[in-house]
C-alpha positions, 0 to 999 in steps of 0.5 A, spaced: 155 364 463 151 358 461 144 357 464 147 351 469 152 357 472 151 359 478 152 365 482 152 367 489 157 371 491 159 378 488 166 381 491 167 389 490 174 391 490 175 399 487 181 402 484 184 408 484 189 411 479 195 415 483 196 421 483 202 425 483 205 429 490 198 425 492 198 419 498 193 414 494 187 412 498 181 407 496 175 410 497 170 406 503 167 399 500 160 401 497 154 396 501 151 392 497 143 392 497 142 384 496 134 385 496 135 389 490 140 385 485 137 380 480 142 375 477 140 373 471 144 367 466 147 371 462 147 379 467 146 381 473 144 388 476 147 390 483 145 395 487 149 399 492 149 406 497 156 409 499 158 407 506 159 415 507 157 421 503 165 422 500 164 415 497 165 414 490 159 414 485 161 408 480 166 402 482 168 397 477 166 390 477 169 384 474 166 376 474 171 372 475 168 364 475 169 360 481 172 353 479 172 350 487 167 351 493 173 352 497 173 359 494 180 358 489 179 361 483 175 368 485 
């Protein structure tokens, strides 16, 4: 990231790894605690709480930059 960079939104997807004789199933999306994230030029720090107390702990998440303000790109 540069210093003119900017960054607005964050989009949390999560992965699961299939399991065998098992129905793969995505744990419930994690709410983002906007108040508590900082974005810096070159980091960001996001803070969340599990939807339900079955959630997943740690998600996986990837900045892609965003070329137009259409949305195309992300």
């Amino acid at each position: 990231m540069n210093k003119e960079d900017v960054m607005d939104s964050f989009q949390v997807y999560c992965m699961e790894e299939p399991q065998d004789d098992r129905e793969v199933t995505a744990p419930s999306t994690p709410v983002i605690r906007a108040e508590d994230c900082t974005v810096c030029w070159n980091s960001a720090t996001i803070r969340w709480r599990p939807a339900s107390p079955e959630a997943t702990e740690t998600y996986t998440l990837e900045y892609c930059r965003q070329h137009a303000p259409e949305g195309e790109g992300l």
